[in-house]
Residue frames relative to the residue before (quaternion, step in Angstrom):
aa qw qx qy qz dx dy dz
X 1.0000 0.0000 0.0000 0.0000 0.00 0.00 0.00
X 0.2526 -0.7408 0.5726 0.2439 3.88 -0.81 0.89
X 0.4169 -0.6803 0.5643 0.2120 3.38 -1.19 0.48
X 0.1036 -0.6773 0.6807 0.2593 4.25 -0.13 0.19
X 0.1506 -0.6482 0.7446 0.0525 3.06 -1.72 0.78
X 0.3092 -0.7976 0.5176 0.0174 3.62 -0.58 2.01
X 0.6632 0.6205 -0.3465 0.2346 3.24 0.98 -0.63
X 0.5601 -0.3924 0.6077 0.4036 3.84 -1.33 0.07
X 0.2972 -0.5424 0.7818 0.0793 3.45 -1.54 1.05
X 0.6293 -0.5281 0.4991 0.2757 3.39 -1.91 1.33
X 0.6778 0.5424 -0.3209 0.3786 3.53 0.51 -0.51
X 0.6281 0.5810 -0.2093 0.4735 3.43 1.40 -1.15
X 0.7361 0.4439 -0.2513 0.4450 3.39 1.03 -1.05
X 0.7212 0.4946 -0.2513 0.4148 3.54 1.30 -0.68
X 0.4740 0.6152 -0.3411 0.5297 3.13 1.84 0.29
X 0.5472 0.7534 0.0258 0.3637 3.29 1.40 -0.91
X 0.5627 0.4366 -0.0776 0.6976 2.74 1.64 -1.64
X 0.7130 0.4171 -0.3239 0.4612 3.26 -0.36 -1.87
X 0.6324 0.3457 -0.4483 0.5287 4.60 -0.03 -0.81
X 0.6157 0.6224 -0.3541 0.3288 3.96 0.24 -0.52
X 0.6678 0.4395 0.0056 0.6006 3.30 1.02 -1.94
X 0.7297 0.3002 -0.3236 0.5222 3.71 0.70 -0.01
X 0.7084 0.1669 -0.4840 0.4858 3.43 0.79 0.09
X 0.4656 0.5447 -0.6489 0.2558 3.76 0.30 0.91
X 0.6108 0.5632 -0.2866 0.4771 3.06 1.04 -0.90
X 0.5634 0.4811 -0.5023 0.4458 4.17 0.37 -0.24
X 0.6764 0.5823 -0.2625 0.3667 3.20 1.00 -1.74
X 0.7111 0.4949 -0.3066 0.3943 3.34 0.51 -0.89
X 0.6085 0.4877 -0.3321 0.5307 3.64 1.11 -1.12
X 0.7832 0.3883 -0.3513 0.3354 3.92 0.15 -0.62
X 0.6564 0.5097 -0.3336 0.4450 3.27 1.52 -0.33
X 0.4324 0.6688 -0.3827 0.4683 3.83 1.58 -0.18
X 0.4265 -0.6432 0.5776 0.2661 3.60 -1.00 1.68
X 0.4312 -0.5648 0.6814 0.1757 3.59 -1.47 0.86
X 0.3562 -0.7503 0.5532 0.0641 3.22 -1.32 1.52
X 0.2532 -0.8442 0.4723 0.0091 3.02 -1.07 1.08
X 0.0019 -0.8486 0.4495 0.2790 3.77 -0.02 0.53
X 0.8544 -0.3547 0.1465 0.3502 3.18 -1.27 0.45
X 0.4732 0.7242 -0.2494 0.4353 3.50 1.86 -1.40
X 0.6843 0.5619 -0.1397 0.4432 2.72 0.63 -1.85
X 0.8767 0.2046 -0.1741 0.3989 3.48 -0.14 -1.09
X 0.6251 0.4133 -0.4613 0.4750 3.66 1.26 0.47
X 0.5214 0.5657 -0.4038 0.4950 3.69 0.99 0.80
X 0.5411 0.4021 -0.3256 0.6630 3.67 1.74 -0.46
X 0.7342 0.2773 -0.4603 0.4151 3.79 -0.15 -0.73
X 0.4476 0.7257 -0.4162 0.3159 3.75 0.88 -0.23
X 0.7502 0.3590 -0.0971 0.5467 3.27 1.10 -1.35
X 0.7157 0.2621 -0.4738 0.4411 3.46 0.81 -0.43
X 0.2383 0.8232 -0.4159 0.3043 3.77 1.20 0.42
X 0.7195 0.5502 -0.0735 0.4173 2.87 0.97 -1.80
X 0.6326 0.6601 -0.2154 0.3429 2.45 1.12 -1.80
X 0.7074 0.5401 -0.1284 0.4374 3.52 0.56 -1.62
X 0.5630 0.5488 -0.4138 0.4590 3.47 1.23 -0.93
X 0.8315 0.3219 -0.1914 0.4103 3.28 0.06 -2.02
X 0.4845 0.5745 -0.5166 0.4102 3.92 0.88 0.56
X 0.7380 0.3565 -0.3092 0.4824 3.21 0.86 -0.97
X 0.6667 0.3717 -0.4828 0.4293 3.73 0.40 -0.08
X 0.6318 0.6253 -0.2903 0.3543 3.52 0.86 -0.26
X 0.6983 0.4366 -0.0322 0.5663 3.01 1.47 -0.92
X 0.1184 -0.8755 0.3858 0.2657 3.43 1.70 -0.28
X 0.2212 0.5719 -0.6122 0.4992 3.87 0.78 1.54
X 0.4483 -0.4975 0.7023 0.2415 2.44 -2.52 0.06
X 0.2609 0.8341 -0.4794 -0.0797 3.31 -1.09 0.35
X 0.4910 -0.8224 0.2852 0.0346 2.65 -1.08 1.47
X 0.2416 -0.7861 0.5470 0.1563 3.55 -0.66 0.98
X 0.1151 -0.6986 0.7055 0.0300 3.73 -1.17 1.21
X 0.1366 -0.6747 0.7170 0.1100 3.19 -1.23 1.68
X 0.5353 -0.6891 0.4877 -0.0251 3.55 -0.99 1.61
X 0.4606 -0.6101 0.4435 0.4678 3.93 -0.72 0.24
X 0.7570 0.3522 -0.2759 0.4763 3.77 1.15 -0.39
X 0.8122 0.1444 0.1764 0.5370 3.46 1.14 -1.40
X 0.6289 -0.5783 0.4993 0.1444 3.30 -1.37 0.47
X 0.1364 -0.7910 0.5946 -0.0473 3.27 -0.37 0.53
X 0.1583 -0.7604 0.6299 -0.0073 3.64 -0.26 1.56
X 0.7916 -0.1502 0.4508 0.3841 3.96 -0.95 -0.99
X 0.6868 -0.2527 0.2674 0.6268 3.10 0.55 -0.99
X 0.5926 0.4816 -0.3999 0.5069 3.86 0.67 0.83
X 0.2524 -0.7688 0.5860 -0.0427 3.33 -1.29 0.79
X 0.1437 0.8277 -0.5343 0.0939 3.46 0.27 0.52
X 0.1414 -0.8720 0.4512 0.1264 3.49 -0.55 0.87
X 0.6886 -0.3976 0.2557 0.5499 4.09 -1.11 0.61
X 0.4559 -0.4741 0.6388 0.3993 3.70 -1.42 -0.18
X 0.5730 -0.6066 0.3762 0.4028 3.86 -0.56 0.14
X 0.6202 0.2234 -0.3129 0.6838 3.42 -1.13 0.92
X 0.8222 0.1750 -0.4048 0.3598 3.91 -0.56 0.54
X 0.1737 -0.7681 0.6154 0.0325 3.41 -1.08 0.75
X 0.3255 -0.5907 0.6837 0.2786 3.32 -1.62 -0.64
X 0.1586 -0.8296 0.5000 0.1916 3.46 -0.38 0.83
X 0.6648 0.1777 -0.1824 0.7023 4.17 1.21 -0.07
X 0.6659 -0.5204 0.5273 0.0875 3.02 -1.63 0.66
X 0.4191 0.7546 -0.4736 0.1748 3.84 -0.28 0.94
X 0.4134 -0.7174 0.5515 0.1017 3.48 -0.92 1.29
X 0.0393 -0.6941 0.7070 0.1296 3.25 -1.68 0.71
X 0.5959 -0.6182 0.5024 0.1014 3.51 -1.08 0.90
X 0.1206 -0.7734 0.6207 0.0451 3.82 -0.56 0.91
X 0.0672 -0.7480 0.6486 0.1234 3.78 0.40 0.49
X 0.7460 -0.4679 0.4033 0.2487 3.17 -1.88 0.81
X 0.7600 0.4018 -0.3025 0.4117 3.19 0.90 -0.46
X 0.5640 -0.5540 0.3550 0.4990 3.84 1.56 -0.10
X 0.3946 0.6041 -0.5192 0.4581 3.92 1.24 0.25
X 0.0641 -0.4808 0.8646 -0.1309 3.12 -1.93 0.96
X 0.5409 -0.5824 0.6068 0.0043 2.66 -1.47 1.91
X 0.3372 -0.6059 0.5270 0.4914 4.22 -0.56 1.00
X 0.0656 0.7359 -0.6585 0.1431 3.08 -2.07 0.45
X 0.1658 0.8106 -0.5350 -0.1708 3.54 -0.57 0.50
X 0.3548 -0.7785 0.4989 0.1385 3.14 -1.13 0.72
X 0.1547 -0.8528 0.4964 0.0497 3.85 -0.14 1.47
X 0.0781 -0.7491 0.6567 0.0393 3.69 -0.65 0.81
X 0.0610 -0.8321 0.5464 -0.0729 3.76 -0.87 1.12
X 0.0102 0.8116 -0.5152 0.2753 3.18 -0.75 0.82
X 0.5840 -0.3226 0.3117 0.6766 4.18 -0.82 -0.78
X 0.7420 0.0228 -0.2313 0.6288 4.11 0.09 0.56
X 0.3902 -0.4948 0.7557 0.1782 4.04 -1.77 0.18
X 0.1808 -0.6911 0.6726 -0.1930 2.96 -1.76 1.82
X 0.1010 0.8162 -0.5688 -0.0111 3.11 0.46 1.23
X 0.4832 -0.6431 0.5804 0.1270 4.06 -1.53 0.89
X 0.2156 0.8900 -0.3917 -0.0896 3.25 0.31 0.10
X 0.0313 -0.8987 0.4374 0.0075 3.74 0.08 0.87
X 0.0162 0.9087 -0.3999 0.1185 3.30 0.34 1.45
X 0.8178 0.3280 -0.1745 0.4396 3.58 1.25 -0.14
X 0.5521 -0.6977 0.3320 0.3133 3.09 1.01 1.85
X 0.7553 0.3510 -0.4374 0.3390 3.80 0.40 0.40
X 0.7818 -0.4362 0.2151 0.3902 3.36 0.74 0.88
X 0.5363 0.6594 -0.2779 0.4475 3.33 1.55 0.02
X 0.0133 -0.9228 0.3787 -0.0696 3.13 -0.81 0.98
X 0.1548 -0.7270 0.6467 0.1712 4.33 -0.24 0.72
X 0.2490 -0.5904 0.7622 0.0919 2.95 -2.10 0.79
X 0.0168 0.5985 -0.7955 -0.0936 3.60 -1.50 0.92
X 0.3543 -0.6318 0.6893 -0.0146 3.01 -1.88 0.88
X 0.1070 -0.7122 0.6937 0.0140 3.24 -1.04 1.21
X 0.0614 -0.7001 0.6851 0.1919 3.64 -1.23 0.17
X 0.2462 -0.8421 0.4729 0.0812 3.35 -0.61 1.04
């Protein structure tokens, strides 16, 4: 008479695990938000800065940039805070057709303060950094 033997072998199951536990662990790394440091993300809003300028003079429009409690809001771009900085009120800055920006600074706060500062009505702009 043969006997069947239904059961999982110790080897089988620890193979199991270990294919289990490695795809939790991919999963978890690809779902983890990618830090950004500040450097970093004032060298992107730089460009989509630009970007927006030479659309609106190109395009002879206003357009209008909405800094967000998380993110920026370009036309058709989204760029969100680096972590740890925010916007705590809502405030637009106009791109007139002609590439003017109305002065304005624009302060973003958080574990350090980003302050935007746009003071010479052509679309230029300086960043000071605090680290609190």
């Amino acid at each position: 008479m043969k006997h069947a033997n239904n059961a999982f072998t110790l080897i089988e199951t620890t193979l199991t695990l270990m294919v289990i536990s490695l795809l939790i662990l991919v999963g978890s790394q690809t779902i983890a938000r990618p830090k950004v440091n500040h450097k970093q993300w004032l060298v992107t809003f730089h460009a989509y800065w630009q970007g927006a300028r030479l659309a609106a003079q190109q395009n002879q429009r206003t357009i209008i940039v909405a800094f967000e409690k998380t993110e920026v809001r370009f036309d058709d771009q989204i760029l969100s805070y680096p972590q740890g900085l925010q916007k705590h009120t809502r405030q637009t800055i106009n791109i007139l057709p002609t590439g003017y920006v109305a002065p304005t600074t624009i302060v973003l706060t958080g574990n350090s303060t980003v302050k935007l500062i746009f003071s010479l009505g052509g679309g230029d702009y300086r960043v000071e950094t605090i680290n609190n």
